[in-house]
C-alpha positions as CSV (number, residue, x, y, z in Angstrom):
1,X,4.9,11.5,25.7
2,X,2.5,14.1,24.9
3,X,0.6,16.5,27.0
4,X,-3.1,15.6,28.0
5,X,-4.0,19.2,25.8
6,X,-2.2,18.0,22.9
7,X,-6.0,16.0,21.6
8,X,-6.4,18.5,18.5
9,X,-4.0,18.7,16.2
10,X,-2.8,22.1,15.1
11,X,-4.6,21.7,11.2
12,X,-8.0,21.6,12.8
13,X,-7.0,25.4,14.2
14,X,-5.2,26.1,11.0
15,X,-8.7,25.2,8.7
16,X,-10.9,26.9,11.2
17,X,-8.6,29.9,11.3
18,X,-8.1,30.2,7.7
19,X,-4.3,30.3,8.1
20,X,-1.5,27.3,7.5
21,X,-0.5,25.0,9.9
22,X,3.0,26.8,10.2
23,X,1.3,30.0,11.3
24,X,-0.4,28.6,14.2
25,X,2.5,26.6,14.7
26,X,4.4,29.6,15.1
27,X,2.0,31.7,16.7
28,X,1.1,28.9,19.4
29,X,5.0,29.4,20.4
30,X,4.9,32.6,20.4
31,X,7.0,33.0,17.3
32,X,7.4,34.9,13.4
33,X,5.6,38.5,12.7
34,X,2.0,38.5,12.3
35,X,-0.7,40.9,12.7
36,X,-2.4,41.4,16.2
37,X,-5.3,40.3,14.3
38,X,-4.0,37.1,13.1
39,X,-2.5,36.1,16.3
40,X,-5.8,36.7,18.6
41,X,-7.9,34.9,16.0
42,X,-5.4,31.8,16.3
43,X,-5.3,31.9,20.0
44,X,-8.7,32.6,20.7
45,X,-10.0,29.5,18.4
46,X,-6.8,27.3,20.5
47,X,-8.3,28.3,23.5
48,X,-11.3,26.8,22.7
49,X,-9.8,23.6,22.9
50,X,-7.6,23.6,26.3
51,X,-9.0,22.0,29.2
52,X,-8.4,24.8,31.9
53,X,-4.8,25.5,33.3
54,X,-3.4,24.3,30.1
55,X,-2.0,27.3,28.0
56,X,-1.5,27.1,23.9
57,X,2.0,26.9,24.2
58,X,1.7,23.6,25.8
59,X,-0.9,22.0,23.9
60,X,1.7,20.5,21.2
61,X,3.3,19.0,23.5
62,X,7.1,18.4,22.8
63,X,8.2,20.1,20.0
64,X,11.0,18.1,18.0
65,X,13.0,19.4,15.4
66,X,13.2,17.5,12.3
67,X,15.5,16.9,8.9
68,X,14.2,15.1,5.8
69,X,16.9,14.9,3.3
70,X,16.4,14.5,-0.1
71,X,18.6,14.1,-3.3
72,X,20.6,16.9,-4.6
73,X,19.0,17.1,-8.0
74,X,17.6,20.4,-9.7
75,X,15.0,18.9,-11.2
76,X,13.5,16.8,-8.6
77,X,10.3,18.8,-7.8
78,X,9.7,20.3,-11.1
79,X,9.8,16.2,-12.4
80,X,8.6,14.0,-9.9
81,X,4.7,15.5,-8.8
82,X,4.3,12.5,-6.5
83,X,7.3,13.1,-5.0
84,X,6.4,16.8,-4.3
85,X,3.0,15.5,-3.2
86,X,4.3,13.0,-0.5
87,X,6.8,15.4,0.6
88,X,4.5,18.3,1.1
89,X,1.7,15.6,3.2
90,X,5.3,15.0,5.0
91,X,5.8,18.4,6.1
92,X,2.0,19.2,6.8
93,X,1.7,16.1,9.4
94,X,5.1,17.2,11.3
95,X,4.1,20.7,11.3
96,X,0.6,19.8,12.6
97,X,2.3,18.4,15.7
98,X,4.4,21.2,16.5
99,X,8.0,20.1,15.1
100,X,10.2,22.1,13.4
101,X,10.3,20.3,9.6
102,X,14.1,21.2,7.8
103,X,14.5,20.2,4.5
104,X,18.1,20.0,3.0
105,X,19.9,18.1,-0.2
106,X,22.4,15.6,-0.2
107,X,24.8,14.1,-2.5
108,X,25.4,9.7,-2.0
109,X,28.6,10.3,-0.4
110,X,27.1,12.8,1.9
111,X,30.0,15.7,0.5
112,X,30.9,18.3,3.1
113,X,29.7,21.0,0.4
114,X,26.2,19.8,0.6
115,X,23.5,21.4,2.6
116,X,22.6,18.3,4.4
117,X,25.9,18.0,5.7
118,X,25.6,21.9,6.6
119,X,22.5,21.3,8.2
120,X,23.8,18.5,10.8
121,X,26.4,20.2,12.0
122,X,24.5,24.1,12.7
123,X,21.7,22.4,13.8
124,X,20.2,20.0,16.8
125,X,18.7,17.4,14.8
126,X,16.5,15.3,17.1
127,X,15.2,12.9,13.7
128,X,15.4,12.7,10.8
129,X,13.8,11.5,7.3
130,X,15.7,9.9,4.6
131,X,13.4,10.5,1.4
132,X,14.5,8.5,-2.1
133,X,18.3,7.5,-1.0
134,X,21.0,6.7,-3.3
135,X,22.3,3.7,-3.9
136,X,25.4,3.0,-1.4
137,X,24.0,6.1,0.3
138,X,26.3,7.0,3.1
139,X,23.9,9.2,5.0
140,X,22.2,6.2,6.9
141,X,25.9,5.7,8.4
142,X,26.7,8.9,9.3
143,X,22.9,10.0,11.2
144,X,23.8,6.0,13.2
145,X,27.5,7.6,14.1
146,X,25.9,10.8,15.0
147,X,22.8,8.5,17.4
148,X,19.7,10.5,15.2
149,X,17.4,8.4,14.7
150,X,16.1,7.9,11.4
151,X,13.7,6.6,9.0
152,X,14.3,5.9,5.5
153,X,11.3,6.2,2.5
154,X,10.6,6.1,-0.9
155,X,13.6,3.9,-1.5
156,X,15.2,0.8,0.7
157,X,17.7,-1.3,0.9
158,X,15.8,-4.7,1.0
159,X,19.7,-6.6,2.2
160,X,20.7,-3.8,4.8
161,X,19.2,-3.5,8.3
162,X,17.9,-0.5,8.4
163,X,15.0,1.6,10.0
164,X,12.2,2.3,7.5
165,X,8.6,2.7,6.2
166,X,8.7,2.5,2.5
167,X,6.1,0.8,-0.6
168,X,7.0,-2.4,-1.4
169,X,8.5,-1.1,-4.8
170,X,10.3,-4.5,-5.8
171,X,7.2,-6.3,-5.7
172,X,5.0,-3.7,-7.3
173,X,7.4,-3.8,-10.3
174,X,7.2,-7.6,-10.1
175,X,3.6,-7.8,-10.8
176,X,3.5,-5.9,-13.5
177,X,5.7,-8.2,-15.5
178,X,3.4,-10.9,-14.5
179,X,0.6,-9.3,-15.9
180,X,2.3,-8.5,-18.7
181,X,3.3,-11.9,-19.2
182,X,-0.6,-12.8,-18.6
183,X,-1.4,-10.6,-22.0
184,X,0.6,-12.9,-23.7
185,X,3.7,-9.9,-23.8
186,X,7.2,-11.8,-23.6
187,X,9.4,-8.9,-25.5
188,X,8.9,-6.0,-22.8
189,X,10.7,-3.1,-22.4
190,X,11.8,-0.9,-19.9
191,X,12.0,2.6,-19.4
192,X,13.6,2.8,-16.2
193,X,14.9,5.7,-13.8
194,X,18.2,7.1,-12.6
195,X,20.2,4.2,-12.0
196,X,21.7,5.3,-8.7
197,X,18.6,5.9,-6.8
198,X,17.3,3.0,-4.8
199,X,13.6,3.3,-5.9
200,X,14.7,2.9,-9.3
201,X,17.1,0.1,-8.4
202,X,13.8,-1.4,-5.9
203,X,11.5,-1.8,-9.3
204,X,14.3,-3.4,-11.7
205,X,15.4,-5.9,-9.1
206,X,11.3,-6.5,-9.0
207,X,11.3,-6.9,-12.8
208,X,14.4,-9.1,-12.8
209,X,12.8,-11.1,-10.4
210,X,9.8,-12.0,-12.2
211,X,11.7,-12.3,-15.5
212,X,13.7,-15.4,-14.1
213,X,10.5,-16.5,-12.1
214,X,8.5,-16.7,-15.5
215,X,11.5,-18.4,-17.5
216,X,12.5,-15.1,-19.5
217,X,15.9,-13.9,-21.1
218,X,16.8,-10.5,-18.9
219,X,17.8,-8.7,-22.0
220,X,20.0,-5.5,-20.3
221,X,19.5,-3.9,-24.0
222,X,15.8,-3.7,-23.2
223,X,16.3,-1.1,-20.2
224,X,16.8,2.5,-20.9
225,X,17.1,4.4,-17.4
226,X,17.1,8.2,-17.0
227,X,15.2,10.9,-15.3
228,X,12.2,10.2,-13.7
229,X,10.7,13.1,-15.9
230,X,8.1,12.8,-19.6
231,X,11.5,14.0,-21.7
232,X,13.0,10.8,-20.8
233,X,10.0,9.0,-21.9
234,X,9.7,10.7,-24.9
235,X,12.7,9.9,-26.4
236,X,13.4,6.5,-24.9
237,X,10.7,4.9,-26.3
238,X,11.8,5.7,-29.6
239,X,15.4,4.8,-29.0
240,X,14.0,1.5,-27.9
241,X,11.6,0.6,-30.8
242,X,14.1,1.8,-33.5
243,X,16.5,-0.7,-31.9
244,X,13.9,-3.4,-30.6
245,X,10.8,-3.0,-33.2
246,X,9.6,-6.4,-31.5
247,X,8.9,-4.6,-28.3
248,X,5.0,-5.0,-27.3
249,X,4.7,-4.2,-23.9
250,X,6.6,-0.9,-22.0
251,X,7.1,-0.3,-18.4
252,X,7.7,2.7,-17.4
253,X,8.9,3.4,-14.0
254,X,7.1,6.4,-12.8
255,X,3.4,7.5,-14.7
256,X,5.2,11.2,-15.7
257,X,8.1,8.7,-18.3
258,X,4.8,7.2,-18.9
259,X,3.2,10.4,-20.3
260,X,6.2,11.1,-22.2
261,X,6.3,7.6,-23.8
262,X,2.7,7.9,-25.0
263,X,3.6,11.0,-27.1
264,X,6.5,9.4,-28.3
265,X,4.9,6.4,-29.6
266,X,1.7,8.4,-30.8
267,X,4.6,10.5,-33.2
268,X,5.4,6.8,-34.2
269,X,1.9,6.1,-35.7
270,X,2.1,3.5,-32.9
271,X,-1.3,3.2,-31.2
272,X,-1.8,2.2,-27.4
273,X,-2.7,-0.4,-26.3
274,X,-3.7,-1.7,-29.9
275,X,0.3,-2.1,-31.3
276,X,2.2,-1.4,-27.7
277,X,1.0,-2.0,-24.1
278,X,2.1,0.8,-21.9
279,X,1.9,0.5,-17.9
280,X,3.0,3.1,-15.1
281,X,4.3,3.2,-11.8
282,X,2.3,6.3,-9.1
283,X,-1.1,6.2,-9.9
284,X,-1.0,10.1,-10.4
285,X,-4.3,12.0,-11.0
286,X,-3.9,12.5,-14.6
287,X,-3.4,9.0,-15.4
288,X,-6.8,7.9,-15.3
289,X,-7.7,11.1,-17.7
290,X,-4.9,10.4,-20.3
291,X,-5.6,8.8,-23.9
292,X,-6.1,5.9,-23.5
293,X,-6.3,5.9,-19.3
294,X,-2.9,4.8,-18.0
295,X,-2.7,1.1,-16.5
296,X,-0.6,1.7,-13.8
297,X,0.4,0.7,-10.1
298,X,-1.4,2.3,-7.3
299,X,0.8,3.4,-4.3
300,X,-1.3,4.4,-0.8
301,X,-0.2,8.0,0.4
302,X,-2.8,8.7,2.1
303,X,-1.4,7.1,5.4
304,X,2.2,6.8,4.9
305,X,2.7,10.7,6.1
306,X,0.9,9.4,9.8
307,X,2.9,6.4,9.9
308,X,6.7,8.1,9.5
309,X,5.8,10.8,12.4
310,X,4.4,8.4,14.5
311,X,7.4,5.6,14.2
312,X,9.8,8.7,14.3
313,X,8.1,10.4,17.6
314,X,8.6,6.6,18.7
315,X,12.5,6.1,17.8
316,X,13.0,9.1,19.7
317,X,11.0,8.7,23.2
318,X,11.5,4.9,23.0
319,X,14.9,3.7,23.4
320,X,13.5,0.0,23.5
321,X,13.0,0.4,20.0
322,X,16.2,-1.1,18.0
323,X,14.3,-1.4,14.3
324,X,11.5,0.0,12.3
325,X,10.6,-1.9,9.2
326,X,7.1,-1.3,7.7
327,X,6.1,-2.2,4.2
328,X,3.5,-1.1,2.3
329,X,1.3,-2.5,-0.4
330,X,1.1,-1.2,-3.7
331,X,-1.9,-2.2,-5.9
332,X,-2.1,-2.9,-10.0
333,X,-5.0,-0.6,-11.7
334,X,-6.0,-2.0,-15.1
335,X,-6.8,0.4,-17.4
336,X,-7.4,0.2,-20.9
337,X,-3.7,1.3,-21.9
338,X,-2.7,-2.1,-21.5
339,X,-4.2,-5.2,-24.1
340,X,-3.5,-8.7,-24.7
341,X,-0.7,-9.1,-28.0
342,X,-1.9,-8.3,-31.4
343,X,-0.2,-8.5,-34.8
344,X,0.8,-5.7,-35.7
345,X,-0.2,-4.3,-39.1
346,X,2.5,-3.9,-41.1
């Protein structure tokens, strides 16, 4: 449980302060280098806040230390911008409680090389975050061997019983083939993720599902996966139109292949939404500023961060807890890059 001091949280010291959450993090436990200046002007604005007898050291309360793993791909932060985003909301709401936030890669089979597997066995893990697992990801298995309790995100296994708070990916993916389908589309294609990530496995088993539900052939020709990155975009869409020219719809998995796609089909002298429909998945900033704005699917960050350190400071303190399973709702935004079927000009 948490002290009575522990009312404030440490980013209401950190704005007033004019330092980061990790500096008075550290400074409020009497840790890291920082000038005499810095440290008074932390502790002094803390101070404010204590109900007497209570020193700053206390008001965090229980400090935990925490792991969030994520997968062992170079490109991961450069490509994925809502990734980075949710990630770094991640580390801000642990760190404005006090834990310590350790961020390592991992491979699916959990190799003995990697640095998550490095980091469990230096380190006392008291929780930890699974953040876009692989498909057949053995990490869930081992942290359940080792008793850390765990939460998985960005990426379920919707036939496993497992601990997690995650969007409802499948069934985001599934609307947008219905509304597709509602434009009159029926020839959509796909330009999909990596194939072994969950999330990416999450939105094609949503699209299959509404294929068979609306009484369409699931054409695996139609599906082009790579990386979640605007490269990817840009050439898969023309791969797919020089092999499927009777493609009229696109769904791409993440708004960044999105981007990509839209300057591949504008070097096509193919016009959006006029002679092909082109829908996201993110709802990043930018979409709503490209040409034409991006139709795409709307995921709520702006909670999720609260929800995983709560449910994790939960797991820990509350052995009654044996699951965690939250799902989030993801939301369609119609924009104008998406239009009902034309005939195309020939």
């Amino acid at each position: 449980m948490r002290l009575e001091g522990a009312l404030i949280k440490l980013k209401e010291i950190a704005e007033k302060a004019n330092v980061s959450i990790s500096t008075v993090s550290r400074i409020i436990n009497n840790q890291g280098n920082f000038s005499d200046d810095t440290r008074r002007k932390v502790l002094d604005i803390a101070n404010e806040y204590l109900k007497p007898g209570i020193t700053p050291s206390r008001m965090v309360g229980i400090s935990y230390s925490i792991a969030v793993f994520v997968p062992d791909v170079n490109d991961f932060f450069d490509n994925d911008p809502s990734s980075s985003a949710d990630l770094n909301d991640l580390k801000e709401e642990f760190e404005s409680y006090g834990h310590q936030f350790h961020m390592a890669t991992h491979t699916a089979d959990l190799s003995p090389a990697s640095s998550a597997y490095r980091l469990l066995n230096e380190k006392k893990i008291d929780a930890a975050v699974i953040f876009d697992p692989f498909v057949g990801d053995s990490l869930v298995e081992e942290l359940m061997n080792r008793g850390i309790p765990y939460l998985i995100t960005n990426g379920r296994n919707y036939e496993a019983a497992q601990n997690y708070i995650d969007y409802d990916n499948r069934k985001g993916a599934y609307d947008v083939i219905h509304y597709l389908y509602g434009l009159g589309h029926r020839q959509i294609g796909m330009i999909a993720g990596p194939s072994e990530h969950l999330v990416n496995e999450n939105r094609l088993r949503g699209c299959r599902d509404a294929f068979l539900q609306l009484g369409m052939p699931w054409m695996e020709s139609n599906i082009l996966m790579g990386a979640f990155d605007p490269a990817h975009g840009h050439q898969a869409v023309k791969k797919m139109l020089a092999e499927h020219p009777d493609i009229t719809a696109i769904f791409a998995f993440n708004d960044i292949i999105a981007f990509g796609a839209m300057k591949g089909l504008a070097e096509l002298k193919l016009r959006v939404p006029r002679d092909v429909s082109l829908i996201g998945f993110d709802d990043l900033k930018l979409s709503e500023f490209m040409m034409p704005p991006l139709t795409t699917v709307r995921r709520f960050r702006y909670d999720i961060s609260q929800l995983i350190v709560k449910m994790l400071t939960e797991l820990i303190t509350n052995k009654n807890i044996s699951e965690v399973n939250i799902s989030l709702k993801t939301e369609l935004i119609e924009r104008e890059s998406c239009a009902k079927v034309m005939v195309r000009e020939q």
